[in-house]
N, C-alpha and C positions, 0 to 999 in steps of 0.2 A: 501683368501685375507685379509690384513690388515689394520687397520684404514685408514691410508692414502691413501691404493691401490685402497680403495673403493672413497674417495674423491676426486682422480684423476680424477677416473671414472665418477664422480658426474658433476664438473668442465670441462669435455669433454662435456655431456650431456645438462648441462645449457647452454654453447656457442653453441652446433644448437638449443637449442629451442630458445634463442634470436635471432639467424637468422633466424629462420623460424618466428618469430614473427613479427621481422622487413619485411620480403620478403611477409606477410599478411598484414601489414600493407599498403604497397606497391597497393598491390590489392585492398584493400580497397579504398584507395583514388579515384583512377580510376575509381570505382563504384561509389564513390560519384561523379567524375566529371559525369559520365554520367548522373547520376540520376537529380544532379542538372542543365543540359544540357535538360535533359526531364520533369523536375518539378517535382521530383522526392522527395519524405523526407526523409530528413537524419535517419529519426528513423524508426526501421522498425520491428515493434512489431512482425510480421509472421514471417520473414523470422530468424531475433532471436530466436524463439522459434522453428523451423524445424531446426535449426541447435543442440539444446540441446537436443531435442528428439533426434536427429540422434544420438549424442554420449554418452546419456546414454544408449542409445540402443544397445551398442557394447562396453560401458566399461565391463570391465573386473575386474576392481579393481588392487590393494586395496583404490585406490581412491574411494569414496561414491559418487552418482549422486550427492548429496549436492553439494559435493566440488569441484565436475566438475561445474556444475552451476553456481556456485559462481566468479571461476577461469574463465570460458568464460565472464561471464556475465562483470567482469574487463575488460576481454578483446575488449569488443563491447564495452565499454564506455573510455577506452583508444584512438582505433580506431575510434567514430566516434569525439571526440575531433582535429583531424588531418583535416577533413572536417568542423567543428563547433564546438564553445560552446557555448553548448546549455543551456539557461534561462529557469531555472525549478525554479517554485513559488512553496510553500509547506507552511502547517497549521505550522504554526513555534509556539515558538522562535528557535531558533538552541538548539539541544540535545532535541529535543522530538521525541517521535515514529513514527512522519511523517517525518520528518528529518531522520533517519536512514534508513527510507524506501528510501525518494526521493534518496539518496547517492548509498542505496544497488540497484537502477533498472537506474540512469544515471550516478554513478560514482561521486566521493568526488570532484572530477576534475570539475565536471559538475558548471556552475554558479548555485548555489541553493540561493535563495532567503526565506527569510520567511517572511509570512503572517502574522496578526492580527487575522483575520478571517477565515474560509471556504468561503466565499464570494467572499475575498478581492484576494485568490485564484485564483475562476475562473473570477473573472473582471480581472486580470490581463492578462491572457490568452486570455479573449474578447477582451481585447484593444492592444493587442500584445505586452502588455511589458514583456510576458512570452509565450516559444514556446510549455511548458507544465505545468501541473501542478498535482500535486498527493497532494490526499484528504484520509481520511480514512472513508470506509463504513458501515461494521460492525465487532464485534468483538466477538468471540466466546462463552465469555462469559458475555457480557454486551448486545449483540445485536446490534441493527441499530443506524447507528447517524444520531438523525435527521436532523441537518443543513448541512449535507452533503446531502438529500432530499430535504429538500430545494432549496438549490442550483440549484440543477438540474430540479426542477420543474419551476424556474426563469432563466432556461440557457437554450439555443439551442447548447451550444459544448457537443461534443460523448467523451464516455470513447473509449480509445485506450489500454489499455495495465492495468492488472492488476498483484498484487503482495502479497502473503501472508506471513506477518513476522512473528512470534515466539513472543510473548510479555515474556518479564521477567523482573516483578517490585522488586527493590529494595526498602526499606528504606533508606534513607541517609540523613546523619545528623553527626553535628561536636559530638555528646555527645559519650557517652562512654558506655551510659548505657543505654534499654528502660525504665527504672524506670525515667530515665531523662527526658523522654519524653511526653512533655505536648500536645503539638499543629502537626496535621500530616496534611502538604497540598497537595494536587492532584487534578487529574481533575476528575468530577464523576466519569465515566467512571471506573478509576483506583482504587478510593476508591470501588467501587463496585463489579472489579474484587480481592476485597480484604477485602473484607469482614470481612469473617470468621476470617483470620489471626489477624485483628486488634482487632474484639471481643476479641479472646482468650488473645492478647499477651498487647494491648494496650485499655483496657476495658474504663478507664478515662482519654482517650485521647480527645482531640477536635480536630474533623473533618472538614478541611476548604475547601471546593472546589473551584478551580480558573480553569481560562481558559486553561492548558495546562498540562504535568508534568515538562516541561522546568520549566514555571513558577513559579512552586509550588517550584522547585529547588531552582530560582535565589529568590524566597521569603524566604525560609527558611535560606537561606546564610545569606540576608540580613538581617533577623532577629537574627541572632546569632551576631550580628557584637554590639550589643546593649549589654551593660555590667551586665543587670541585666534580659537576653532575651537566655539564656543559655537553650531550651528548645524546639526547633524547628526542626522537621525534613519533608522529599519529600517524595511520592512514586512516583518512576520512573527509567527510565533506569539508568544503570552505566554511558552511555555517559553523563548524563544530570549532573550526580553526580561531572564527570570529570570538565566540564565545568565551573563549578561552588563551586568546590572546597568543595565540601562534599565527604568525605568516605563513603563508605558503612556499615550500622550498620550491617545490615541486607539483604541478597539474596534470591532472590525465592521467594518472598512471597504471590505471588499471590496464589488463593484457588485452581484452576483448572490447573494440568500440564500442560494440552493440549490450553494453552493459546493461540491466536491465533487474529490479527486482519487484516485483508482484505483491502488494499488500492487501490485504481484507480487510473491510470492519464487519465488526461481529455487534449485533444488538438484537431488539425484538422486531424491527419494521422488517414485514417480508414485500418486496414490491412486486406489481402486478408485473405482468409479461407484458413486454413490450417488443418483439419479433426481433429481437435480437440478444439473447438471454446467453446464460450460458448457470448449469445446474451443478452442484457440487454433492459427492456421495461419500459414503466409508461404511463398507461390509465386509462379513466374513462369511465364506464358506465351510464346508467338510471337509478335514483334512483326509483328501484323499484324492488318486488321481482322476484329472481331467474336472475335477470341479471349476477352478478357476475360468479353463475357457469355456465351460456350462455356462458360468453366470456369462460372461462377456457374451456369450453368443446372442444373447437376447436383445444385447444391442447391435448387432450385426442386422438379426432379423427386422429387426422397424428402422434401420438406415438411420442412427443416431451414432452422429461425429463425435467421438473419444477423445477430448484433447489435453487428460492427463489422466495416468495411472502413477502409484507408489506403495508398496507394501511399506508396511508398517509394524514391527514387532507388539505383539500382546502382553501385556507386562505378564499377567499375570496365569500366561499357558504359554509358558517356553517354547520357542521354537514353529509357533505359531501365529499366524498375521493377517491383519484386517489392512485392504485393498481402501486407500483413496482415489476416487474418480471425477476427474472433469467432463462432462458430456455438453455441447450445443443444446440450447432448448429451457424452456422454463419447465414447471414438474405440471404446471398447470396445462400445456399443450398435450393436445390427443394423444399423439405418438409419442412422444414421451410420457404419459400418464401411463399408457399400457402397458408400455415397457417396464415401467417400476414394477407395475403390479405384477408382470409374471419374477422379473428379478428377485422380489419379496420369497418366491415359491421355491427358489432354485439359490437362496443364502441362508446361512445360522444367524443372521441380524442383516437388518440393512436399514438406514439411517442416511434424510436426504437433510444436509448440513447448509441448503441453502439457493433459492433460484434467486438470480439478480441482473441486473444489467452488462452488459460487456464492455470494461473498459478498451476506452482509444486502443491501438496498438504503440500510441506513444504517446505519453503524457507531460506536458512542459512541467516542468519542477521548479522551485520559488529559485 
């Protein structure tokens, strides 16, 4: 076959899969009337996730489960746009790495709003002027954010849905050169995931940290705009770069390929268990010895997988800390249902913040 014989071909194929796309769409709606007939949420972390496990279960290729993922994942954010749009609050300004997250797990379509704060996040969601909201937790190689701890130790909303993006910091800056480069803004976090880089390459640089790398962007923009301020550049994504009208000096620069940071959204939809869950916790014991490994031992006992702890300072009893926990398992499951409940016996509080689906171990990002 030849060029065109094959783009006929191609052009035959694109027209049914838009009919089938439309003829699902179709379906979808229908479920959302019923759903919202039954009280039903439009978002539906489980049943989203048993559909991608179902077909990278049976791809075949040369499509990668990535980009199956990625490709449905438009798809459920297409479709439930047909039912709602849905007000998703995020750690903003627009072009930072919660922004690219909120986009890649409800769609660009989606109302995305951004925050000031982590805070200002989940009060948004408290007060319903947002139907979800995605925070970032930790990041692979920076670790935990606190204020997103925070948060949750001052919120009674559940995480529902989590998502793992790919971080990849750019430099960006109007200069030409790093020699030009005097002043480099980011948010710790990102200065820290970058370390090494900046020792090596930008030794006499000054390091500014600010609340975001949006902001670090829309600072360094604005600082070049000053005639004798020719010396400013961001670390952050390329979106942020975009936005804000900086090129790329510089790609890749963070120290660790395996970049990685971990975000939550937090709302009211708790989703059913789907045998691949993973539970999220935050208690406190007696201050006193061996409590700690008292409570954990309970999960020793019912062979439930741990796969994050973090204390956490109490604001308000010095010196003393409530235990964040990752466990395998939905809270709905037997062995982990029992587990809570003697857990409950052997804490001064315990507080299950959320059973959901497991995200990919790697998530394509926009």
């Amino acid at each position: 076959m030849d060029i065109d014989a094959i783009r006929r071909h191609i052009d035959e194929m694109d027209d049914q899969i838009l009919e089938l796309l439309n003829r699902r769409a179709k379906q979808a709606v229908e479920i959302g009337r019923l759903k919202q007939d039954a009280g039903g949420a439009i978002f539906d972390p489980a049943r989203e996730k048993q559909i991608l496990d179902r077909l990278t279960s049976i791809n075949r290729g040369p499509l990668s489960a990535e980009a199956v993922i990625e490709i449905f994942g438009a798809i459920f954010a297409a479709h439930r746009l047909l039912e709602k749009r849905l007000v998703v609050a995020y750690y903003g300004p627009a072009g930072s790495f919660t922004h690219i997250a909120a986009s890649t797990k409800f769609g660009a379509r989606a109302d995305l709003r951004p925050m000031d704060t982590i805070s200002d996040v989940f009060r948004a969601v408290e007060k319903r002027d947002a139907d979800f909201g995605v925070v970032p937790i930790e990041n692979t190689t920076a670790g935990v954010v606190p204020l997103t701890l925070d948060a949750f130790a001052e919120s009674n909303l559940s995480i529902c849905a989590e998502l793992h993006v790919d971080i990849e910091h750019c430099l960006l800056s109007r200069c030409t050169s790093l020699d030009q480069v005097a002043l480099v803004y980011s948010h710790p976090h990102a200065l820290a995931q970058c370390r090494i880089w900046l020792r090596s390459n930008l030794p006499r640089a000054e390091l500014i940290p600010v609340g975001s790398t949006a902001r670090a962007a829309e600072l360094a923009s604005a600082k070049k705009e000053g005639a004798s301020s020719a010396d400013a550049a961001a670390i952050g994504p390329a979106l942020a770069g975009e936005l804000y009208s900086l090129p790329v000096l510089r790609a890749k620069i963070h120290d660790m390929p395996e970049n990685r940071t971990r975000f939550v959204t937090v709302g009211g939809v708790q989703p059913a268990p789907t045998g691949n869950d993973r539970t999220s916790l935050v208690f406190c014991v007696e201050h006193k010895a061996g409590a700690l490994h008292r409570a954990l031992g309970v999960l020793t006992d019912h062979s439930i997988n741990m796969t994050f702890i973090q204390s956490h300072p109490i604001k308000q009893t010095p010196w003393e800390y409530m235990f964040f926990v990752d466990v395998v398992g939905h809270a709905d499951d037997p062995e982990l249902s029992q587990a809570l409940t003697e857990l409950r016996d052997r804490t001064t509080l315990l507080r299950v913040l959320g059973s959901y689906p497991e995200a990919p171990e790697r998530s394509a990002s926009p």
